[in-house]
N, C-alpha and C positions, 0 to 999 in steps of 0.2 A: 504494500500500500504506500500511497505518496500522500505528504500534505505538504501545504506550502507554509512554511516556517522562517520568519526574520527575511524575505525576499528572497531565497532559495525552495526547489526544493528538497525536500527530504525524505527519504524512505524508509519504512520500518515493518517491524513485523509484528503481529498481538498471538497472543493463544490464551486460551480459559477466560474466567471472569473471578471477581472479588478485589482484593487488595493489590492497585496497581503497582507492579516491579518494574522499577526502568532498568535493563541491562547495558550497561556503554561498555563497547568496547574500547580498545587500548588501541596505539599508534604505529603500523600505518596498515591498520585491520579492518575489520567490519563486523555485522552482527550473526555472521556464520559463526565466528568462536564459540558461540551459546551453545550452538546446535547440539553439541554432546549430552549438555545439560539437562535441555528443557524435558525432555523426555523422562527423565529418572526423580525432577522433581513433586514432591506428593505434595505441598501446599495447595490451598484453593485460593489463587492469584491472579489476576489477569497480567501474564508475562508480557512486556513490551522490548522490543530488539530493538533500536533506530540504527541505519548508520549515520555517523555524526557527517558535518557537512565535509567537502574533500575526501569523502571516503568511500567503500562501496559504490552501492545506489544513487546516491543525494547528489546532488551538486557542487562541483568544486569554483567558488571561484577565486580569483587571482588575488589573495590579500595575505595579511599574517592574522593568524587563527587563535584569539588569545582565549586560554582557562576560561576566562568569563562570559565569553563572546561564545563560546562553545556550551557554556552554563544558561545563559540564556534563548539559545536554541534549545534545550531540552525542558524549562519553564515554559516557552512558545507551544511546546507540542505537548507537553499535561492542558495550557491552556484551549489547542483545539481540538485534545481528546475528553476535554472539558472533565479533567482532574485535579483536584483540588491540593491535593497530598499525594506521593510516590513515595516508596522505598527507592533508594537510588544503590545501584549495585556497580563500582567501575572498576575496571579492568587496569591496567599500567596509567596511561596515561587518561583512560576513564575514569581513574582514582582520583586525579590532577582536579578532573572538571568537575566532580563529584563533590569535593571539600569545597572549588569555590563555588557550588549551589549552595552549600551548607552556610554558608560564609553571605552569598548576599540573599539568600530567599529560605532561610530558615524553617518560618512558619509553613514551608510549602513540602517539606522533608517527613516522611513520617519512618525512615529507618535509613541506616547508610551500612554499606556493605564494601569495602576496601579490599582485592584481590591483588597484590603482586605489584605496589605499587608504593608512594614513601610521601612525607609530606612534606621535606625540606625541598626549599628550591635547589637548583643547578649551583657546583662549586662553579669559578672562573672559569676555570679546564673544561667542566664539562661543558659551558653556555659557550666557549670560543670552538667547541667538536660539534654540537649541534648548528650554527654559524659554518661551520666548513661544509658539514656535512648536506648542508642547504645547497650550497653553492653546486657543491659535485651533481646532486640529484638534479640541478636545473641543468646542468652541463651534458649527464648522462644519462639521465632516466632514472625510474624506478627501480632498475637492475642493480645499479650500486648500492641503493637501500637495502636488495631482498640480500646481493652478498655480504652487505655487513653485517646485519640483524639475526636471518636466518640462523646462524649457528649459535647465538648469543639465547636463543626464545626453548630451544627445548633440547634435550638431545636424543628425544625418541624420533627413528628416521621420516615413519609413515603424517606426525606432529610437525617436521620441520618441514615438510612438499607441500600440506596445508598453508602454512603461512607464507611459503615463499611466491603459491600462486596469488595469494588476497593480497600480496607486497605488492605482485608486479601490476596488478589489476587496480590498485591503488593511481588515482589522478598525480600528477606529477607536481599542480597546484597545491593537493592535500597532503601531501608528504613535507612539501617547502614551508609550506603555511603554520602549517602544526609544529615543524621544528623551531621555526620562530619564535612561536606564541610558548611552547615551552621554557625555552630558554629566556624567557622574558617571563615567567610566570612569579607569583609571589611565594611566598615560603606559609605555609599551612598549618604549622605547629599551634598556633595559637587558636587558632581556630576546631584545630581538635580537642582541647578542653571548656569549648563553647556548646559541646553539640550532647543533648541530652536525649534523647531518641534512643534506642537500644540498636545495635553496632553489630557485626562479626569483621574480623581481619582474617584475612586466611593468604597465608607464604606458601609458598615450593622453598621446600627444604636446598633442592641443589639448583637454585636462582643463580644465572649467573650477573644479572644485573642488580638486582639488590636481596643482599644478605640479609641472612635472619636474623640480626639484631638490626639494622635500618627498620624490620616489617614490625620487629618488637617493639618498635619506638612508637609506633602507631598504637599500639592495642596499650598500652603504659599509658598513654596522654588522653587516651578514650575515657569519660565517666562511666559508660555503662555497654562491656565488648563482651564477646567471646574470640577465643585467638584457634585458629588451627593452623598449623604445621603440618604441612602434606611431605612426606615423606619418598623423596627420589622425583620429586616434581620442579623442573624446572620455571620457567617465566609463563609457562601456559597452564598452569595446574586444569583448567575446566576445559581443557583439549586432552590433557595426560592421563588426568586421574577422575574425570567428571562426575562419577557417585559422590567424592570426598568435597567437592563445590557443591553440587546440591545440597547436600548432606548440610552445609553449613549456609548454604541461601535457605533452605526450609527452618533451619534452627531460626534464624531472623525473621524471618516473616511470620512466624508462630512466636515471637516475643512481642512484635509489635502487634499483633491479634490480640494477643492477652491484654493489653491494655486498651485494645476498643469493645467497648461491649455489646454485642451482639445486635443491639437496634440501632446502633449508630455509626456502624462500619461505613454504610453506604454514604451515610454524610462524609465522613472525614476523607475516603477514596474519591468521590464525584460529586460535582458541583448538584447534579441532575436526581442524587441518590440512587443509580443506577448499579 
């Protein structure tokens, strides 16, 4: 399905009904990384996939892609799914966009889910490698992106042909744009002891881009988390190990149930009570 969001469009996908899940994926992917998932999840939810703009489906166009600007694209499209509150579930750099929802539309958050992804911004090194790594991708294409990334996101072989095709299928705008808006992004620490909502954090133990004490520092500054550690899961835990992400998306959306009570779910998910 298409809607048109912030003057793009945008593509997404839905399954079930109940307590809206916004799934975001990570950079420079789309919302097939779910696909493992949604199947094995038992919660009663209405799962939402978008891909984010420059990405997949949606539209890419020519700009730099900031945290915010990417946060309120997905505010836009609760607004003309006419949802009032989502649990927001993100991925790497889904994670990024996911705290600054947290950060300016709070009241619009009814669960945050953080998969393999950190809340500090970029050191100098890394914000002048994402800046180079711009340049190459406009110079080269997508292909230099899937060769750099590719071995860094998993090291199950049938997980890294997945991602290198979504790499290469990735707009060349959405790859430049997002590295941008990355390295330009704010630092998110503070913002995870603002956020009262019930949480999960969930690592790949053999991450090779952020360690499991960077993912411990998330579920530490969270007021109210559960933490999993997946075990020989690299940067894609819900492509490697997908029972072990469910497992821990259904634990969150059944903490956030418990706290709405049964005749008023419909209010807090839809504007419509639907």
């Amino acid at each position: 399905m298409d809607v048109e969001v912030n003057r793009i469009k945008m593509h997404y996908e839905e399954h079930g009904q109940g307590l809206p899940v916004i799934l975001i994926h990570g950079f420079p992917l789309n919302h097939i990384i779910w696909a493992p998932v949604l199947p094995l999840l038992k919660s009663r939810a209405r799962w939402i996939t978008p891909d984010l703009r420059g990405h997949g489906q949606s539209e890419a166009p020519a700009s730099i892609y900031s945290m915010d600007q990417f946060a309120g694209d997905v505010r836009e499209l609760m607004d003309r799914l006419d949802i009032e509150k989502a649990v927001l579930v993100g991925h790497s750099m889904g994670g990024y966009i996911s705290l600054a929802f947290a950060r300016l539309y709070p009241e619009r958050l009814a669960g945050l889910g953080l998969v393999s992804t950190q809340a500090r911004t970029d050191s100098p090194e890394r914000r002048e490698a994402r800046y180079t790594s711009a340049k190459a991708v406009s110079a080269q294409g997508t292909s230099f992106a899937a060769d750099s990334l590719t071995p860094k996101y998993s090291n199950d072989p049938a997980v890294r042909e997945k991602v290198r095709e979504m790499i290469l299928n990735t707009p060349v705008n959405g790859v430049v744009g997002s590295l941008f808006g990355m390295a330009e992004r704010a630092d998110s620490r503070e913002t995870l002891r603002t956020i009262q909502v019930p949480s999960v954090v969930v690592a790949g133990e053999a991450d090779a881009l952020f360690p499991l004490e960077v993912m411990r520092e998330l579920a530490d500054n969270l007021p109210r988390t559960r933490w999993y550690a997946v075990p020989n899961a690299g940067h894609m835990p819900m492509m490697e190990f997908p029972e072990r992400v469910a497992e821990a998306v259904d634990a969150l959306v059944e903490d956030v149930l418990r706290e709405v009570p049964d005749d008023n779910q419909g209010k807090t998910s839809s504007r419509t009570g639907s």
